[in-house]
PyMOL commands that place a pseudoatom at each C-alpha (Angstrom):
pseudoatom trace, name=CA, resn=UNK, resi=1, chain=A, elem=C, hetatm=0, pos=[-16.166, 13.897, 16.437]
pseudoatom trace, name=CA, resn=UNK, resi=2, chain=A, elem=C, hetatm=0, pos=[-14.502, 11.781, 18.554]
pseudoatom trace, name=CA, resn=UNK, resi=3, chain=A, elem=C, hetatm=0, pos=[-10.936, 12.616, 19.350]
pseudoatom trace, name=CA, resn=UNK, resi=4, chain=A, elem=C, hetatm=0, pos=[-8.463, 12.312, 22.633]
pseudoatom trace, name=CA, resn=UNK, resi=5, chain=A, elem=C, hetatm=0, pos=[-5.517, 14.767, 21.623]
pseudoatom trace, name=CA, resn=UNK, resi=6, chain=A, elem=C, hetatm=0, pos=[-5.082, 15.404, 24.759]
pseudoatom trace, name=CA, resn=UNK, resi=7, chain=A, elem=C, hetatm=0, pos=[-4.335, 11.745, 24.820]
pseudoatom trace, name=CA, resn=UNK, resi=8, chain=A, elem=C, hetatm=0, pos=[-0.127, 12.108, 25.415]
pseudoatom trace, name=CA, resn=UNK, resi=9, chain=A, elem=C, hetatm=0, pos=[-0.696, 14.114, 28.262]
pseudoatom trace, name=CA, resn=UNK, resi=10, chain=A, elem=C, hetatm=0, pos=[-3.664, 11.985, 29.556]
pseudoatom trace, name=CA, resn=UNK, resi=11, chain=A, elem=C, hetatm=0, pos=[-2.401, 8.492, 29.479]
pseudoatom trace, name=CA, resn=UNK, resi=12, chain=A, elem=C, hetatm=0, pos=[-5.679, 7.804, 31.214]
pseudoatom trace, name=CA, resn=UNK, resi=13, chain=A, elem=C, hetatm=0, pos=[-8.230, 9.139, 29.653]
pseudoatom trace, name=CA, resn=UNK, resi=14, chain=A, elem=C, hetatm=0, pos=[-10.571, 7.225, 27.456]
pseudoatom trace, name=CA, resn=UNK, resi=15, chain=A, elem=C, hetatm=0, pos=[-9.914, 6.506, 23.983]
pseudoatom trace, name=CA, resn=UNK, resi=16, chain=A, elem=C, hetatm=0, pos=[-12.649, 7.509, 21.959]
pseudoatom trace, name=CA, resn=UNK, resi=17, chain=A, elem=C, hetatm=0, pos=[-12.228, 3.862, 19.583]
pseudoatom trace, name=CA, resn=UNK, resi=18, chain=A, elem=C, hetatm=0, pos=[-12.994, 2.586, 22.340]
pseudoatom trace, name=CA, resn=UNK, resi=19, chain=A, elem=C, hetatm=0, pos=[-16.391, 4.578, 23.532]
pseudoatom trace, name=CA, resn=UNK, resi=20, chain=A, elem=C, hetatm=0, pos=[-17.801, 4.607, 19.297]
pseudoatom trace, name=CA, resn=UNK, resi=21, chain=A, elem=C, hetatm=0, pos=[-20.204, 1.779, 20.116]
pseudoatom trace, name=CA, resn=UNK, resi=22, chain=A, elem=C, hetatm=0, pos=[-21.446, 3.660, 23.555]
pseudoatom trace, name=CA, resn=UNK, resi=23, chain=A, elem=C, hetatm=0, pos=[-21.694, 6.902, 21.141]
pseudoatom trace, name=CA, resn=UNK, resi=24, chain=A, elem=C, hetatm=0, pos=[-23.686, 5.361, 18.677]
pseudoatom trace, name=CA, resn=UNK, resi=25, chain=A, elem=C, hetatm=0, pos=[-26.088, 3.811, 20.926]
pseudoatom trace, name=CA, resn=UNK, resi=26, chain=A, elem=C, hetatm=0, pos=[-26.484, 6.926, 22.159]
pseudoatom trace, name=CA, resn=UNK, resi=27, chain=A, elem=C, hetatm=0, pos=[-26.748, 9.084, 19.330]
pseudoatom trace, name=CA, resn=UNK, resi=28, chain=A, elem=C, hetatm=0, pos=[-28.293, 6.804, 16.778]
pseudoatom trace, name=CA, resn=UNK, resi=29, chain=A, elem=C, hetatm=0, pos=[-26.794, 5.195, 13.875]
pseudoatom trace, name=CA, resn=UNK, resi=30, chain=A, elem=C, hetatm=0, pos=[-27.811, 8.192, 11.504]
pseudoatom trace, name=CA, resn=UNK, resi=31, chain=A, elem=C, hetatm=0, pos=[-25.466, 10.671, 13.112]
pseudoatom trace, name=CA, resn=UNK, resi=32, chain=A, elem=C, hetatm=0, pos=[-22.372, 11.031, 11.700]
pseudoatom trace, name=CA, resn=UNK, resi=33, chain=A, elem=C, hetatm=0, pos=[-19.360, 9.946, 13.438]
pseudoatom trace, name=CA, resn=UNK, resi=34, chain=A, elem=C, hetatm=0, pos=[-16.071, 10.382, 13.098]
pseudoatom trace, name=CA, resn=UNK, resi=35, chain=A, elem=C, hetatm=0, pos=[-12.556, 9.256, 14.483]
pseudoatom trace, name=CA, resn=UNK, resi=36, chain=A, elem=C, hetatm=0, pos=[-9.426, 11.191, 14.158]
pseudoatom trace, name=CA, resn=UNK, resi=37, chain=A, elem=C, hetatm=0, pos=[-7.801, 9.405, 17.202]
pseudoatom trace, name=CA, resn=UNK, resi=38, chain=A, elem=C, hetatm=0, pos=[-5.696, 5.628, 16.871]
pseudoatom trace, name=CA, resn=UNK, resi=39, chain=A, elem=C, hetatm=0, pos=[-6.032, 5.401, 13.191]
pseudoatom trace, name=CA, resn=UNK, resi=40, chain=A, elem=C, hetatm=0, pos=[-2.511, 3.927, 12.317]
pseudoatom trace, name=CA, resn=UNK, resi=41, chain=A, elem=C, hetatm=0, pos=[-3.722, 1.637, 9.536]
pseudoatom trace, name=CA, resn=UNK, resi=42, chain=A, elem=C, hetatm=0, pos=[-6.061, 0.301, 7.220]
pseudoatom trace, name=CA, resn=UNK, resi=43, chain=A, elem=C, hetatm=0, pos=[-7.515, -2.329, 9.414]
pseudoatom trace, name=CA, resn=UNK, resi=44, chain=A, elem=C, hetatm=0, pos=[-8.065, 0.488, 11.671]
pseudoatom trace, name=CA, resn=UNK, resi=45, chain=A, elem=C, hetatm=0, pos=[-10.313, 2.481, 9.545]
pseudoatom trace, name=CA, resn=UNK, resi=46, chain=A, elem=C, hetatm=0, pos=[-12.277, -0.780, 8.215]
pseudoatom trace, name=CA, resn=UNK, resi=47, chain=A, elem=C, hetatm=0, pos=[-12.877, -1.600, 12.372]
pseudoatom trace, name=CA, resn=UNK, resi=48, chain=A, elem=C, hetatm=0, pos=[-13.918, 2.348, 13.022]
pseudoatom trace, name=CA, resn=UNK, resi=49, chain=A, elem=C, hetatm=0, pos=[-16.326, 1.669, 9.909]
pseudoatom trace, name=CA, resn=UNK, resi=50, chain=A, elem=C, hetatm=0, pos=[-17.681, -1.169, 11.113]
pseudoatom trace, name=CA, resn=UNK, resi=51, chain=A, elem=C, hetatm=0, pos=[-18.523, 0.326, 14.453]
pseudoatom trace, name=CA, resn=UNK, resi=52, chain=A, elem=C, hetatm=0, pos=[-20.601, 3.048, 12.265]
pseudoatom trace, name=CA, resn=UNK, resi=53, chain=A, elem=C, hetatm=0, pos=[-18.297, 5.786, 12.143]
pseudoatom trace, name=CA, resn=UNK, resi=54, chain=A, elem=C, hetatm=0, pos=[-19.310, 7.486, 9.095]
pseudoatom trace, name=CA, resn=UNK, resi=55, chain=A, elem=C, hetatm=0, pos=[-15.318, 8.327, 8.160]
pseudoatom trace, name=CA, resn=UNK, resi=56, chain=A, elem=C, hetatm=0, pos=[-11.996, 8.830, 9.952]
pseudoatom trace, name=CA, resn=UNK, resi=57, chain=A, elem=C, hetatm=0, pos=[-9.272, 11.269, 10.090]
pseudoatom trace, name=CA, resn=UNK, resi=58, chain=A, elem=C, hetatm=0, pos=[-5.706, 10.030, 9.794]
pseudoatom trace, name=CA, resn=UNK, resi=59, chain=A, elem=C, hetatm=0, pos=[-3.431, 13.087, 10.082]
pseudoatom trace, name=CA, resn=UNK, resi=60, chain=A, elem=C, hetatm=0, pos=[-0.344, 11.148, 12.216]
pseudoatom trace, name=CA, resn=UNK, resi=61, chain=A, elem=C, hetatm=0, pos=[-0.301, 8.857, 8.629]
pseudoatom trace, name=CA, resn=UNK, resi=62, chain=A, elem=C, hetatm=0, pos=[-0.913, 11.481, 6.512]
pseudoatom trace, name=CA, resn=UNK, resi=63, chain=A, elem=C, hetatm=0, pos=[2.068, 13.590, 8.470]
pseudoatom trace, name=CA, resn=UNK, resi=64, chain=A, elem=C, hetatm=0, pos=[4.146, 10.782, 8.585]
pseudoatom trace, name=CA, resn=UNK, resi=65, chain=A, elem=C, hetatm=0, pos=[4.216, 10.181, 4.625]
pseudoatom trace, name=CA, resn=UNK, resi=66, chain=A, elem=C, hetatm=0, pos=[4.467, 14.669, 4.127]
pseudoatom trace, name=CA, resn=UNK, resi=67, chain=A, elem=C, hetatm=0, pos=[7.356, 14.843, 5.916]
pseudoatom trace, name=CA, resn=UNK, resi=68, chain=A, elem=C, hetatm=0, pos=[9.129, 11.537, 4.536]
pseudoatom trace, name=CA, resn=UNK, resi=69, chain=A, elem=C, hetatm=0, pos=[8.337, 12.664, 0.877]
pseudoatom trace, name=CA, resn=UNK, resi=70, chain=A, elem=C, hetatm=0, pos=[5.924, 15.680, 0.924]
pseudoatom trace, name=CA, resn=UNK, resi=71, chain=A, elem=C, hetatm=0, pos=[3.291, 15.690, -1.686]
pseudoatom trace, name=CA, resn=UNK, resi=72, chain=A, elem=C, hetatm=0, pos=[4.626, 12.249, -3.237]
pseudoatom trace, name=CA, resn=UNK, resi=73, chain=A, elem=C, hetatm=0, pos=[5.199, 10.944, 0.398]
pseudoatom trace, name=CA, resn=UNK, resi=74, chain=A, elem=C, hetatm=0, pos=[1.349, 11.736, 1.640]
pseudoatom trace, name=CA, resn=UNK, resi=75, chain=A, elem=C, hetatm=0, pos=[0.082, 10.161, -2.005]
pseudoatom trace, name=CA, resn=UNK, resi=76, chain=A, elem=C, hetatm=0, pos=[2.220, 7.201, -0.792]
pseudoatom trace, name=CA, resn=UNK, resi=77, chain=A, elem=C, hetatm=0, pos=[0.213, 6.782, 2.698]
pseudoatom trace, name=CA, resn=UNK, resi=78, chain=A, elem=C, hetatm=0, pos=[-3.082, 6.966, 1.389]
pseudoatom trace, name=CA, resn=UNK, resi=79, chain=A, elem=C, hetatm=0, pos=[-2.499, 4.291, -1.544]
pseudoatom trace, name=CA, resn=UNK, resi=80, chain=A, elem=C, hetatm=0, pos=[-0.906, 1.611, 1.737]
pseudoatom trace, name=CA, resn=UNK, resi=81, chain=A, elem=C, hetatm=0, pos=[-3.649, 2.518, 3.569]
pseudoatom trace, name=CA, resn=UNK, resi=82, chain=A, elem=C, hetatm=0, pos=[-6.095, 1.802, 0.715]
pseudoatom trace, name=CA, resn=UNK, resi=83, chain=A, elem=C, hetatm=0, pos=[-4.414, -1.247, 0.196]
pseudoatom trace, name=CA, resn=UNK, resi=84, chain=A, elem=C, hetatm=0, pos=[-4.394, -2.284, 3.813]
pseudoatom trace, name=CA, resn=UNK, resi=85, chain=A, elem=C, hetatm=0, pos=[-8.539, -1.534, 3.757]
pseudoatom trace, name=CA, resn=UNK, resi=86, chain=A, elem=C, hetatm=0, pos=[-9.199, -3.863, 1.062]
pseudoatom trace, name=CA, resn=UNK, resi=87, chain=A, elem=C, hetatm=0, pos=[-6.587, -6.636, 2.294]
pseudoatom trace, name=CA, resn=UNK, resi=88, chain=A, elem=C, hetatm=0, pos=[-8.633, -6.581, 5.580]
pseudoatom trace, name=CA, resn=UNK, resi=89, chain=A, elem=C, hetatm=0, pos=[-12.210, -6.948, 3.872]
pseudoatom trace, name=CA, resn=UNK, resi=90, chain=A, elem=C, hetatm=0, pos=[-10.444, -9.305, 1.725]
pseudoatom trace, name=CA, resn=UNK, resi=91, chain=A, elem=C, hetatm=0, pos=[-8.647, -11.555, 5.057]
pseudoatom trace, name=CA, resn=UNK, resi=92, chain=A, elem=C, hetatm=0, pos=[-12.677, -10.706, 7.048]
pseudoatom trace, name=CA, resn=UNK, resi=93, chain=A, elem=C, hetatm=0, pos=[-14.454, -12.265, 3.600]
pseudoatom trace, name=CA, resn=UNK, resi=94, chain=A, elem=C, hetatm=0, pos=[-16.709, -9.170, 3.373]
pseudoatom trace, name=CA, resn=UNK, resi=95, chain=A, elem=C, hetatm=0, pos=[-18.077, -6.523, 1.061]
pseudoatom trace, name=CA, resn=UNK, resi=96, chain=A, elem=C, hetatm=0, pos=[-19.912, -4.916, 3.598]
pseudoatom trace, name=CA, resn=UNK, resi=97, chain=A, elem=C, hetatm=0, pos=[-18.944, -4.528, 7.839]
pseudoatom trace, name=CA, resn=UNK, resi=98, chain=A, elem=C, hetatm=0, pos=[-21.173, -4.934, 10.668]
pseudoatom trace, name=CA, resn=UNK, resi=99, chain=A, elem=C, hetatm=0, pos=[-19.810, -4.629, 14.334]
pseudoatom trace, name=CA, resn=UNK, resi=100, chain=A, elem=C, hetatm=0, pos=[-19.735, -7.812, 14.389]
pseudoatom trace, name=CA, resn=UNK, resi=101, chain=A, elem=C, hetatm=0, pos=[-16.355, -7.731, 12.574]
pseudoatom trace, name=CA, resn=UNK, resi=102, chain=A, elem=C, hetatm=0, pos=[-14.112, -6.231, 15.144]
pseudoatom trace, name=CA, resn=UNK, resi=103, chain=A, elem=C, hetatm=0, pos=[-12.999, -7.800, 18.134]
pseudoatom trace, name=CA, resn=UNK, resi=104, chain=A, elem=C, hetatm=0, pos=[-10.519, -6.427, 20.552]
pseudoatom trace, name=CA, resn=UNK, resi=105, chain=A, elem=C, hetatm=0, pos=[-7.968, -7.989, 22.593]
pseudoatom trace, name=CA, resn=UNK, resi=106, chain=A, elem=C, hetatm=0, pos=[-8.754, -8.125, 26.695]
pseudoatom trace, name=CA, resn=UNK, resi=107, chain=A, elem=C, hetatm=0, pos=[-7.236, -9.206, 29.246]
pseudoatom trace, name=CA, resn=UNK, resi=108, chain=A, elem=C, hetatm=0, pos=[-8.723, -12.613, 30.188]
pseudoatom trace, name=CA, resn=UNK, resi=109, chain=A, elem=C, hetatm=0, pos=[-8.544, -14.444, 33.313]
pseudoatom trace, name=CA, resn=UNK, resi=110, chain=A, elem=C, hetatm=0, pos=[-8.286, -18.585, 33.122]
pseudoatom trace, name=CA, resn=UNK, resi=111, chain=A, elem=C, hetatm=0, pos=[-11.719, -20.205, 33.332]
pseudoatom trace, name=CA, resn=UNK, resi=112, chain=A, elem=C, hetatm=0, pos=[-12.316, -22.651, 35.950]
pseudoatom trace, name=CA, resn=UNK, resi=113, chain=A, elem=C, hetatm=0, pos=[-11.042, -25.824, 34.948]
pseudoatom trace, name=CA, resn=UNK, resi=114, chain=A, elem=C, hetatm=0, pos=[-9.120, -25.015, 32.218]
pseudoatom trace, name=CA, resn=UNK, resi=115, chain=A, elem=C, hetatm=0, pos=[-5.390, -26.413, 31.930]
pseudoatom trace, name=CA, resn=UNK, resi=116, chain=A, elem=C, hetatm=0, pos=[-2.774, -23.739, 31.398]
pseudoatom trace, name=CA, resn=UNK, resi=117, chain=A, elem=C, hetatm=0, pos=[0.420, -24.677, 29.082]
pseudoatom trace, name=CA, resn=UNK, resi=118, chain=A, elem=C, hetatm=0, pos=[0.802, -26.566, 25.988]
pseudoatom trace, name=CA, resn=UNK, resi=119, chain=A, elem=C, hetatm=0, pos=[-0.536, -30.171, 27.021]
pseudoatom trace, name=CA, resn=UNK, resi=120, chain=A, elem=C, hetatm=0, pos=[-3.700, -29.044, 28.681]
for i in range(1, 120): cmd.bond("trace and resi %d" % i, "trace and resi %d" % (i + 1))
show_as sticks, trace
zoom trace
């Protein structure tokens, strides 16, 4: 299980999305993982896939759509995130997700030689 709820008070610590592909490495791609931390959407849950996670957890979503409409309200979340999953595999041109299918924004510093701005 990999899980920061101690995230809010630890603005630093690690987020566990983040340390999956150092976890499976580690523990082998027959273990199974799981990810109950940063799931806000579908694409998220098709990227913690991808990464081998063998499910996630989504209980700020599934909170979210109890206390907007309660039982009707939770039913709600899980058919947007279904659609959201499929939407994703649909936009990645998959039926099946490999690590190479997520990327993740960085912070990138200009190459040597490379113009900055609009004309270069």
């Amino acid at each position: 299980m990999l899980s920061n709820h101690g995230g809010r008070q630890l603005d630093r610590a690690l987020v566990p999305f983040h340390l999956q592909p150092h976890v499976v490495r580690e523990v082998g791609k027959d273990a199974n993982i799981m990810i109950d931390t940063g799931i806000m959407n579908g694409a998220d849950i098709v990227a913690a896939i991808a990464l081998s996670a063998s499910f996630t957890l989504v209980a700020r979503a599934y909170l979210c759509g109890l206390m907007a409409g309660g039982r009707a309200g939770v039913d709600r979340t899980i058919a947007i995130l279904r659609v959201e999953i499929v939407r994703t595999m649909k936009l990645l041109g998959v039926s099946s997700l490999e690590p190479k299918h997520v990327t993740q924004l960085q912070w990138l510093a200009p190459r040597a030689g490379c113009e900055s701005g609009p004309e270069g």
